[in-house]
mmCIF file of the N, C-alpha and C atoms, coordinates in Angstrom:
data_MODEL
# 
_entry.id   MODEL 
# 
loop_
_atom_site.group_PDB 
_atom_site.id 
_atom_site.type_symbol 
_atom_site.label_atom_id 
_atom_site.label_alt_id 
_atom_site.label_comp_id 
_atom_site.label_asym_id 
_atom_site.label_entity_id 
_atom_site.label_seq_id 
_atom_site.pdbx_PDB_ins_code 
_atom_site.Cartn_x 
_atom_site.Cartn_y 
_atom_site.Cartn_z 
_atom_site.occupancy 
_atom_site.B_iso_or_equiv 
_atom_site.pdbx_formal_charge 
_atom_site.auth_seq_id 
_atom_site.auth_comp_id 
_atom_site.auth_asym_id 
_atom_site.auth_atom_id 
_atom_site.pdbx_PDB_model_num 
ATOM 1   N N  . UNK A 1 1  ? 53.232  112.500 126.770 1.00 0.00 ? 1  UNK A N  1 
ATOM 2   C CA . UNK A 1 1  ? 53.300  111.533 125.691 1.00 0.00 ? 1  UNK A CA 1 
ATOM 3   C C  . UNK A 1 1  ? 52.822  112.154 124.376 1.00 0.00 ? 1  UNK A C  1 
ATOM 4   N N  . UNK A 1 2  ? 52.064  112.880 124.435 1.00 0.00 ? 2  UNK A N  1 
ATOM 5   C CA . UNK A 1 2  ? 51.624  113.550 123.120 1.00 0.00 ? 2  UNK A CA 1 
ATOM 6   C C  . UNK A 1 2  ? 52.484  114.336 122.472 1.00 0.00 ? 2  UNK A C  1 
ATOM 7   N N  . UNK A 1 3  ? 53.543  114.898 123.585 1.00 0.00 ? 3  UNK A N  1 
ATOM 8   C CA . UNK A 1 3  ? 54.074  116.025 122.975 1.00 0.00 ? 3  UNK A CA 1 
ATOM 9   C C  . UNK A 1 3  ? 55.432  114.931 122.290 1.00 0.00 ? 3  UNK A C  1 
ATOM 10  N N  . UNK A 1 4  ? 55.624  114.043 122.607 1.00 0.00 ? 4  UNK A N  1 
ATOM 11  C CA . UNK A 1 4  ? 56.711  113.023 121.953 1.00 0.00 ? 4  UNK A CA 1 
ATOM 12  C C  . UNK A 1 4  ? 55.954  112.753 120.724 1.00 0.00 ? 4  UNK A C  1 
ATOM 13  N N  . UNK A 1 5  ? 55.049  112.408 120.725 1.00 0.00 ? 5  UNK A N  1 
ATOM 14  C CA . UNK A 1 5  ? 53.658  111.886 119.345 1.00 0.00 ? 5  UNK A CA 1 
ATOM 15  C C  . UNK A 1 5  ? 54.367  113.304 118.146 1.00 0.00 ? 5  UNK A C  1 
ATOM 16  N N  . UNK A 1 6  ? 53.838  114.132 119.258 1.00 0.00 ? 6  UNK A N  1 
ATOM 17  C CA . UNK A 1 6  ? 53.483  115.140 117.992 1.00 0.00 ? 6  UNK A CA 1 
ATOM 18  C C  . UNK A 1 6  ? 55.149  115.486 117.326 1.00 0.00 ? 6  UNK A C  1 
ATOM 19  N N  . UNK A 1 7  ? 56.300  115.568 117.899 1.00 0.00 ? 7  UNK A N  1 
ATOM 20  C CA . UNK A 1 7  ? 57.557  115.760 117.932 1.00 0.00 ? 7  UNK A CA 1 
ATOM 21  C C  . UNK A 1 7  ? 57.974  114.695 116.790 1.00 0.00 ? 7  UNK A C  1 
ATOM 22  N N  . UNK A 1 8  ? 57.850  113.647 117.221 1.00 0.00 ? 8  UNK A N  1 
ATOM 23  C CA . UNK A 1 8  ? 58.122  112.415 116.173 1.00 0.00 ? 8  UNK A CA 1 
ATOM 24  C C  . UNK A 1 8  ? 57.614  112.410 114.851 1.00 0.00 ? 8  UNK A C  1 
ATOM 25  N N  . UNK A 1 9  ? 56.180  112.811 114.606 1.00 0.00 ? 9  UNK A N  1 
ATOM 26  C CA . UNK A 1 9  ? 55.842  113.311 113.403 1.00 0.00 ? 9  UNK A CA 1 
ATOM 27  C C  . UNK A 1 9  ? 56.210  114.046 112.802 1.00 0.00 ? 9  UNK A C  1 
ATOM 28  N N  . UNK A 1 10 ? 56.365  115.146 113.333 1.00 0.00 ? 10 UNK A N  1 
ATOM 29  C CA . UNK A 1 10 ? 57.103  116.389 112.780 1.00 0.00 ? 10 UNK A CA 1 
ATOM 30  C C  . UNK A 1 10 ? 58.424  115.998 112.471 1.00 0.00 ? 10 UNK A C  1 
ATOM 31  N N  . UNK A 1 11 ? 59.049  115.426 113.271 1.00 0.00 ? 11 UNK A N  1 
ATOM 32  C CA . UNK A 1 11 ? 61.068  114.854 112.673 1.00 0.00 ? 11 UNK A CA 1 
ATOM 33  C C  . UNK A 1 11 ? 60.588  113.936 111.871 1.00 0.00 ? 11 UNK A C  1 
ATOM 34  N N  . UNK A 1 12 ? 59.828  113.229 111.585 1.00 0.00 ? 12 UNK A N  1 
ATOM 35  C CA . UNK A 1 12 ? 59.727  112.221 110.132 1.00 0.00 ? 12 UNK A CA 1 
ATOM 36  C C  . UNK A 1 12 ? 59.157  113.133 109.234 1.00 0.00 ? 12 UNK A C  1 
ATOM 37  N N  . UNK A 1 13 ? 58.072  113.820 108.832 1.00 0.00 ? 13 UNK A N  1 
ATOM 38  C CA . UNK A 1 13 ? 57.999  114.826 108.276 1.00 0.00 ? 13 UNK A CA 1 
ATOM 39  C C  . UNK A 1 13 ? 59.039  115.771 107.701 1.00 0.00 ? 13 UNK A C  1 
ATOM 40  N N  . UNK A 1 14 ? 59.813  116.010 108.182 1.00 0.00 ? 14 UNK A N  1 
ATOM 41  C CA . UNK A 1 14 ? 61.362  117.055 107.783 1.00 0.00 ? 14 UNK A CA 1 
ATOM 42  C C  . UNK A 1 14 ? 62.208  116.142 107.188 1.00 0.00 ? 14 UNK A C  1 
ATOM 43  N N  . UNK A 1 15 ? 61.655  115.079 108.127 1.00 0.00 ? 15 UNK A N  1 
ATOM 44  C CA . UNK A 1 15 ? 63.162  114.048 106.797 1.00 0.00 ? 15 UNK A CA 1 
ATOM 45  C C  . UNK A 1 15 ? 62.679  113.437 105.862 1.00 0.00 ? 15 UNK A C  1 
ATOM 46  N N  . UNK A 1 16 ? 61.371  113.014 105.734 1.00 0.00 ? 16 UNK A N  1 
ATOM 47  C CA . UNK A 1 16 ? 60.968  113.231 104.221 1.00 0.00 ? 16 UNK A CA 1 
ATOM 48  C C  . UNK A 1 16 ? 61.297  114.492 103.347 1.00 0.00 ? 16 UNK A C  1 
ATOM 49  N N  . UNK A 1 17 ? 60.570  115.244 103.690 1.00 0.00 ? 17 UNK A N  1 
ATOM 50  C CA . UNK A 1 17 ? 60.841  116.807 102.903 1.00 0.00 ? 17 UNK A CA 1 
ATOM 51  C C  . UNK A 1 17 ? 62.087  117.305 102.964 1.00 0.00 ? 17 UNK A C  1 
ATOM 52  N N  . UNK A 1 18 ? 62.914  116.803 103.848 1.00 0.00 ? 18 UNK A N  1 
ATOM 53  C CA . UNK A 1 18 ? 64.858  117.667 103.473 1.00 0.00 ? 18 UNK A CA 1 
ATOM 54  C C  . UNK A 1 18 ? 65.660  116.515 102.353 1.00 0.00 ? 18 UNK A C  1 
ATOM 55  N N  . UNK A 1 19 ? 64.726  115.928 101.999 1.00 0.00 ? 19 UNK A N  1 
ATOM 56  C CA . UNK A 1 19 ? 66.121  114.229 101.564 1.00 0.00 ? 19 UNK A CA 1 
ATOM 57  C C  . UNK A 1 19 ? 65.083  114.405 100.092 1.00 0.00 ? 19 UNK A C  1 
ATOM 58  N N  . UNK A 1 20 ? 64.873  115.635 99.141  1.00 0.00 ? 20 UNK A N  1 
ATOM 59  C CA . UNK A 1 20 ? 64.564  115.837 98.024  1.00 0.00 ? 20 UNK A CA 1 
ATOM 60  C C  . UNK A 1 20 ? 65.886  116.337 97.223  1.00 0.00 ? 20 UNK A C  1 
ATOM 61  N N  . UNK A 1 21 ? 65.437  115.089 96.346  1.00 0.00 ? 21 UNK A N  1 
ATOM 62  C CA . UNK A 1 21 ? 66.679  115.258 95.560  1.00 0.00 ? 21 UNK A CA 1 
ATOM 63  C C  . UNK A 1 21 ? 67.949  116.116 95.387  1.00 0.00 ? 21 UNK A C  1 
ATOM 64  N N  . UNK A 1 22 ? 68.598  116.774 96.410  1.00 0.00 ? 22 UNK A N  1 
ATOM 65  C CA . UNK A 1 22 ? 69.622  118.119 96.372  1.00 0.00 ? 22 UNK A CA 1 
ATOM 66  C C  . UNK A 1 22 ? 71.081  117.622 95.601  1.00 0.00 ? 22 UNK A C  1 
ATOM 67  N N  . UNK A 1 23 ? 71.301  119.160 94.735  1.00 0.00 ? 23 UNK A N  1 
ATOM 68  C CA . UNK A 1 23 ? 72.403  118.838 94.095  1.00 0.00 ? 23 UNK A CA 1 
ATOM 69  C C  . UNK A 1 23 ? 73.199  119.524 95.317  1.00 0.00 ? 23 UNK A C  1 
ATOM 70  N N  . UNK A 1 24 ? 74.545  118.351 95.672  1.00 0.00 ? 24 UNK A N  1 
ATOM 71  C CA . UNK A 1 24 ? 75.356  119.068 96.642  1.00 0.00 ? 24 UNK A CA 1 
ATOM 72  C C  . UNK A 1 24 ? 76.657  119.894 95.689  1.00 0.00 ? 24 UNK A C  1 
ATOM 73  N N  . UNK A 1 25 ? 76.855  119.673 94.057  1.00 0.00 ? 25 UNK A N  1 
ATOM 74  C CA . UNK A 1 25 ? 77.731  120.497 93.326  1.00 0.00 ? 25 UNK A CA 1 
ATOM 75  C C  . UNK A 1 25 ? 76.633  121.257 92.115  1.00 0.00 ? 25 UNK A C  1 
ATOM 76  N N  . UNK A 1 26 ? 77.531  122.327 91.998  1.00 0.00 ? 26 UNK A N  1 
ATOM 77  C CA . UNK A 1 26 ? 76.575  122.640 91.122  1.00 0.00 ? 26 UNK A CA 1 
ATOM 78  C C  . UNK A 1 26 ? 77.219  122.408 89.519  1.00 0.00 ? 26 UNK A C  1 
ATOM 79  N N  . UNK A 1 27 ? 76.476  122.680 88.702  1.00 0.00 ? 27 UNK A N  1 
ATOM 80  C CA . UNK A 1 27 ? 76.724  121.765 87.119  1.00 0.00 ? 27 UNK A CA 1 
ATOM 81  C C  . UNK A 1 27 ? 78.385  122.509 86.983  1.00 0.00 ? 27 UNK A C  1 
ATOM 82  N N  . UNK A 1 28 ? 78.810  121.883 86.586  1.00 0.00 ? 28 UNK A N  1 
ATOM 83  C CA . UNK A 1 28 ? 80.344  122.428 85.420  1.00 0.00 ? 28 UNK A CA 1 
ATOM 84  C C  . UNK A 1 28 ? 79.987  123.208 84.149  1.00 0.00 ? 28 UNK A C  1 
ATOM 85  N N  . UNK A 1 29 ? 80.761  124.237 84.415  1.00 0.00 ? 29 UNK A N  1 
ATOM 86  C CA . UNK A 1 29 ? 80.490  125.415 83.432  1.00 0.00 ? 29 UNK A CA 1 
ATOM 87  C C  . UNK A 1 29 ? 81.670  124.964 82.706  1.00 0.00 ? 29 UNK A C  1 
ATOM 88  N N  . UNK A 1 30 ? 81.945  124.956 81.212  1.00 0.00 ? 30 UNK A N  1 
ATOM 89  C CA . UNK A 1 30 ? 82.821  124.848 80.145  1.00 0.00 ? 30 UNK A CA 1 
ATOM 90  C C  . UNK A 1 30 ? 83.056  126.081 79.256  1.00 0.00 ? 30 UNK A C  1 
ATOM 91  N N  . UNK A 1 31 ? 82.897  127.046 79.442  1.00 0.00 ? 31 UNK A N  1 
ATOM 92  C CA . UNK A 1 31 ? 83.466  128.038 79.074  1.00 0.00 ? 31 UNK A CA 1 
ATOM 93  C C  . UNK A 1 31 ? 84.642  128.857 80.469  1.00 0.00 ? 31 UNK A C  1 
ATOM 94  N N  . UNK A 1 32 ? 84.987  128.159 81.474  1.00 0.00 ? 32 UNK A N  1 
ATOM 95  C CA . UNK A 1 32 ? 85.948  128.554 82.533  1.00 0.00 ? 32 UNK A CA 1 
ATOM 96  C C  . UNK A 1 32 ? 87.088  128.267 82.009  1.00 0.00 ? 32 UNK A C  1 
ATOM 97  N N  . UNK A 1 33 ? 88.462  129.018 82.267  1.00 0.00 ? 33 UNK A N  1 
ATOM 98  C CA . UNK A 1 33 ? 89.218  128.251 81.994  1.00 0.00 ? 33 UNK A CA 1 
ATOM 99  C C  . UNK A 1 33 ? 90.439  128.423 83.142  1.00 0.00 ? 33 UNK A C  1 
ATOM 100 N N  . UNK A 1 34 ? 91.548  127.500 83.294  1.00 0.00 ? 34 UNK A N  1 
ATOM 101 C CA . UNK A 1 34 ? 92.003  127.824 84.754  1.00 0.00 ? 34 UNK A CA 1 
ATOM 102 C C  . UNK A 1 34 ? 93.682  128.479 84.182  1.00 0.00 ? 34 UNK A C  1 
ATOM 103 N N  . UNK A 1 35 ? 94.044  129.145 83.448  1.00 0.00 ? 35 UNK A N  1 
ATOM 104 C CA . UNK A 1 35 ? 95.083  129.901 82.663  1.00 0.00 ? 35 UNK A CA 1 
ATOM 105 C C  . UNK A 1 35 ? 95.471  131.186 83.619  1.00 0.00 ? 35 UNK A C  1 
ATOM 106 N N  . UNK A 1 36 ? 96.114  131.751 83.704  1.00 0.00 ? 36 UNK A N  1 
ATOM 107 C CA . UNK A 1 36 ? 96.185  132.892 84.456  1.00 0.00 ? 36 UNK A CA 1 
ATOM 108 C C  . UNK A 1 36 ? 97.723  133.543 83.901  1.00 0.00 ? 36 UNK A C  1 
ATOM 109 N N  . UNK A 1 37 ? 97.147  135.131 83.538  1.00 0.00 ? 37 UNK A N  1 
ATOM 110 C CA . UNK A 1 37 ? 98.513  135.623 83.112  1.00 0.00 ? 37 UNK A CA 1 
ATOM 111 C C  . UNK A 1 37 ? 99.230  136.639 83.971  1.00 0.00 ? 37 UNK A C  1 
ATOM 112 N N  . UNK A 1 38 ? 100.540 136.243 84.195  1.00 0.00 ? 38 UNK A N  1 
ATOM 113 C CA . UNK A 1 38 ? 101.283 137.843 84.902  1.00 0.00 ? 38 UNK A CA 1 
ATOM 114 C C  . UNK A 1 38 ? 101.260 139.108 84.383  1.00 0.00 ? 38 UNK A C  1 
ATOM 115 N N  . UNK A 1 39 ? 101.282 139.753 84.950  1.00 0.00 ? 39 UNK A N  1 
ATOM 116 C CA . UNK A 1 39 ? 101.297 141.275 84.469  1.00 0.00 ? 39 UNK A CA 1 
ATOM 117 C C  . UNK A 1 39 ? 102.774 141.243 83.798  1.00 0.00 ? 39 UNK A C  1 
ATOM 118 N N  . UNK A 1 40 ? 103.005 141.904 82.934  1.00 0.00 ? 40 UNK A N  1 
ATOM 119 C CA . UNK A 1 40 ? 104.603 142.388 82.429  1.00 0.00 ? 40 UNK A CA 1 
ATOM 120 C C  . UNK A 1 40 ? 105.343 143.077 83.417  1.00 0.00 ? 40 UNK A C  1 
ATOM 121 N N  . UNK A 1 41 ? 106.365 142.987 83.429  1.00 0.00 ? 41 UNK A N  1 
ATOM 122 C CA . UNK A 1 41 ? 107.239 143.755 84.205  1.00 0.00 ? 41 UNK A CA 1 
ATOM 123 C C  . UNK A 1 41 ? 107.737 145.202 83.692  1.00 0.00 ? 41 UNK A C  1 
ATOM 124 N N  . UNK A 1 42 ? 107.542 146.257 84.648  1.00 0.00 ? 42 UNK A N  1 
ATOM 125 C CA . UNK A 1 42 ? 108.159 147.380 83.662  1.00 0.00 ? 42 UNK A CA 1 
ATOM 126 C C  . UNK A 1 42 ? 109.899 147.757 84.033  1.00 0.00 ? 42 UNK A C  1 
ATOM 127 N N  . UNK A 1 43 ? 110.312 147.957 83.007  1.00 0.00 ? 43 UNK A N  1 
ATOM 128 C CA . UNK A 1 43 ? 111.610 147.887 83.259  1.00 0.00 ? 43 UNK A CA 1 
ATOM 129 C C  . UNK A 1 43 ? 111.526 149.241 84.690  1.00 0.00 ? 43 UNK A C  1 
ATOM 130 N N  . UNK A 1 44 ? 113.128 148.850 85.742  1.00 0.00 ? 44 UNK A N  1 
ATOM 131 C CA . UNK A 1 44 ? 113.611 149.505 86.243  1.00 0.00 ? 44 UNK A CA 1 
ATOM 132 C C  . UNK A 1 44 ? 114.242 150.808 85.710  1.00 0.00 ? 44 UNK A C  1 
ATOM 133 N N  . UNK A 1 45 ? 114.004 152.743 86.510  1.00 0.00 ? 45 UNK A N  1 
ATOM 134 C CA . UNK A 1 45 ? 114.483 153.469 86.022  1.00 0.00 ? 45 UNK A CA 1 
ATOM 135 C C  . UNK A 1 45 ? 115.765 153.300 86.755  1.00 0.00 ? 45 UNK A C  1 
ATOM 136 N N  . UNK A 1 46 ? 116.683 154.071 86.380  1.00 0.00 ? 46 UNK A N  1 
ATOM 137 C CA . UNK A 1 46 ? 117.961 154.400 86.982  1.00 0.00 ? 46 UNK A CA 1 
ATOM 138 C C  . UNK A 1 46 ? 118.203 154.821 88.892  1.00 0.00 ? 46 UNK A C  1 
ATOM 139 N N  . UNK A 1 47 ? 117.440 155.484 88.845  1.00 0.00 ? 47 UNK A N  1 
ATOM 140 C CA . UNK A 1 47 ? 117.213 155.618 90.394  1.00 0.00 ? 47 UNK A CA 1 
ATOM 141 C C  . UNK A 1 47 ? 116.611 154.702 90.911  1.00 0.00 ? 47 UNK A C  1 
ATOM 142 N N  . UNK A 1 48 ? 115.923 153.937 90.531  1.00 0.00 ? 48 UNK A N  1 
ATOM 143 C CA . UNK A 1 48 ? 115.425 152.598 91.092  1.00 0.00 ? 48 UNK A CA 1 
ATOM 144 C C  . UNK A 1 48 ? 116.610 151.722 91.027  1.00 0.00 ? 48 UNK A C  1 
ATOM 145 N N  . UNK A 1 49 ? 117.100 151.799 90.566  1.00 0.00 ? 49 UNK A N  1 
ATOM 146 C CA . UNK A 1 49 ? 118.201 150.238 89.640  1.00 0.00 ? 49 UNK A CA 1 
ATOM 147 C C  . UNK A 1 49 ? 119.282 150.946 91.192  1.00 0.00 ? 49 UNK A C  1 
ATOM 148 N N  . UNK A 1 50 ? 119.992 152.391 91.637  1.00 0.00 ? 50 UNK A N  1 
ATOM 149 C CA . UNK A 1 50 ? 120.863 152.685 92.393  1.00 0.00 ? 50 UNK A CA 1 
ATOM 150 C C  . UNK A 1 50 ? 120.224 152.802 93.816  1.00 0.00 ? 50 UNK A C  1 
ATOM 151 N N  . UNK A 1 51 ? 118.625 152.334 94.086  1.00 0.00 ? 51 UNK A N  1 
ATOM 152 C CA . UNK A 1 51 ? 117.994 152.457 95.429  1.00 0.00 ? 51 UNK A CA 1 
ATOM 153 C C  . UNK A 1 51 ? 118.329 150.819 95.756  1.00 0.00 ? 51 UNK A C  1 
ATOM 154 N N  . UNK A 1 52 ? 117.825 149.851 94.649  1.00 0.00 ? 52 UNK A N  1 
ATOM 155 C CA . UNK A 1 52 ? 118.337 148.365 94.915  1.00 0.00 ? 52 UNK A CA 1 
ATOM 156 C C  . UNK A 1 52 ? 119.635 147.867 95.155  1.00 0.00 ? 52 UNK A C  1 
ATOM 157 N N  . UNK A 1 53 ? 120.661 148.848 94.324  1.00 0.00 ? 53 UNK A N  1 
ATOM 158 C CA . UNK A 1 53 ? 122.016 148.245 94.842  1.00 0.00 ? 53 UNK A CA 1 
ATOM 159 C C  . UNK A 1 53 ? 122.171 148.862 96.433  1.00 0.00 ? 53 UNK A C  1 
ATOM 160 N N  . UNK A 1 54 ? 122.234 149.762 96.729  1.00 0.00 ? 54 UNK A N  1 
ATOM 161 C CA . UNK A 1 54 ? 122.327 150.305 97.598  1.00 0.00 ? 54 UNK A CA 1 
ATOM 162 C C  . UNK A 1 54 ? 121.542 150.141 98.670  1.00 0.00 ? 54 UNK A C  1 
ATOM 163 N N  . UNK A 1 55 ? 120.727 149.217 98.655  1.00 0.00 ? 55 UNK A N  1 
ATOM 164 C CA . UNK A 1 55 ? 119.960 148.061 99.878  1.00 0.00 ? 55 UNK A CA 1 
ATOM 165 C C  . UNK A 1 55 ? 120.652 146.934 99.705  1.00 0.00 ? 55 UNK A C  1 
ATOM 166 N N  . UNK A 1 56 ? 120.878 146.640 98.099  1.00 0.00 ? 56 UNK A N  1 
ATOM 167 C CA . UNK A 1 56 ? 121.642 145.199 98.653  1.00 0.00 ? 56 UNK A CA 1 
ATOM 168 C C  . UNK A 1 56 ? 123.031 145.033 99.022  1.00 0.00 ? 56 UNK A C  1 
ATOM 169 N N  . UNK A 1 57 ? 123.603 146.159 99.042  1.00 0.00 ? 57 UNK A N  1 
ATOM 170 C CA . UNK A 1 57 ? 124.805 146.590 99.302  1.00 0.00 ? 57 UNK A CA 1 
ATOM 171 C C  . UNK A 1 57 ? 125.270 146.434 100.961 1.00 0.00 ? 57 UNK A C  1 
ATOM 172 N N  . UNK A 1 58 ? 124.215 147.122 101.332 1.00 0.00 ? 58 UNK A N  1 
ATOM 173 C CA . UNK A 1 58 ? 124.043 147.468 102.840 1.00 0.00 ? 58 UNK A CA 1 
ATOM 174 C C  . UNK A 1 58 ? 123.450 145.793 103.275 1.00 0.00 ? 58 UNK A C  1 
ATOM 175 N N  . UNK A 1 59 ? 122.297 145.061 102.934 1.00 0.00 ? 59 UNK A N  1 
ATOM 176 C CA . UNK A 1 59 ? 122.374 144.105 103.400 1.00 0.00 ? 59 UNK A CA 1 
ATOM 177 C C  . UNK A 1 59 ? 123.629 142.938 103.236 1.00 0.00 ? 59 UNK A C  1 
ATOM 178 N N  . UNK A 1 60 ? 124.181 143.185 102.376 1.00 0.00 ? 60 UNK A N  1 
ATOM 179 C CA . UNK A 1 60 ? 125.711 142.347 102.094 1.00 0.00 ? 60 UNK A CA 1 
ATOM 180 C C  . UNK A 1 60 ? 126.637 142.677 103.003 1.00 0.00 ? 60 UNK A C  1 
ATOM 181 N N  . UNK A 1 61 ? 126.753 144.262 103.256 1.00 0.00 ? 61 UNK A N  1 
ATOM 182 C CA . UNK A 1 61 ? 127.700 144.357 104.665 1.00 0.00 ? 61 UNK A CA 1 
ATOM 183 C C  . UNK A 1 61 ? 127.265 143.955 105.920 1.00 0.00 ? 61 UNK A C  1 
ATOM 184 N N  . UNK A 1 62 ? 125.617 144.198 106.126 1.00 0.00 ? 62 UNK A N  1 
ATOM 185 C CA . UNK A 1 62 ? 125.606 143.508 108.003 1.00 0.00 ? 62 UNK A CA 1 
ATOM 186 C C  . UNK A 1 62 ? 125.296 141.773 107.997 1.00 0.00 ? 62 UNK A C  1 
ATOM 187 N N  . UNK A 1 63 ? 125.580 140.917 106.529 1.00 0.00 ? 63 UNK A N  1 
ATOM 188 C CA . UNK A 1 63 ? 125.440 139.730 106.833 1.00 0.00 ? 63 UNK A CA 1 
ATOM 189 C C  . UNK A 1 63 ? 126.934 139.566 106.751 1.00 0.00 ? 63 UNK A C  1 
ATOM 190 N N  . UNK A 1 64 ? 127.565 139.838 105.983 1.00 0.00 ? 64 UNK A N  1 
ATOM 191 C CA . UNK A 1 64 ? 129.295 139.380 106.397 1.00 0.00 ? 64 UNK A CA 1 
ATOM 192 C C  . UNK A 1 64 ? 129.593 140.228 107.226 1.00 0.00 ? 64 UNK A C  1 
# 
């Protein structure tokens, strides 16, 4: 029985002391902003521009 005594005190004890005022968010910052930019694209060289046809070429012949 004591050790229930002493147990019970102690769990009312913690729930006094855990139920202090807690912020569950923290403050809003106003200098954030939610904008986001893409990178530029750099143009395609020539051998790039004849590696893409020439995949999409080949995928155009094994779908028809």
């Amino acid at each position: 029985m004591k050790k229930f005594t002493y147990l019970m005190i102690v769990m009312v004890c913690l729930v006094f002391v855990s139920c202090d005022k807690s912020d569950e968010v923290p403050p809003r910052s106003e200098g954030i902003t939610s904008t986001f930019e893409l990178p530029r694209a750099t143009p395609l060289t020539s051998t790039e521009r004849e590696i893409i046809k020439a995949k999409r070429a080949e995928y155009n012949d094994s779908v028809l």
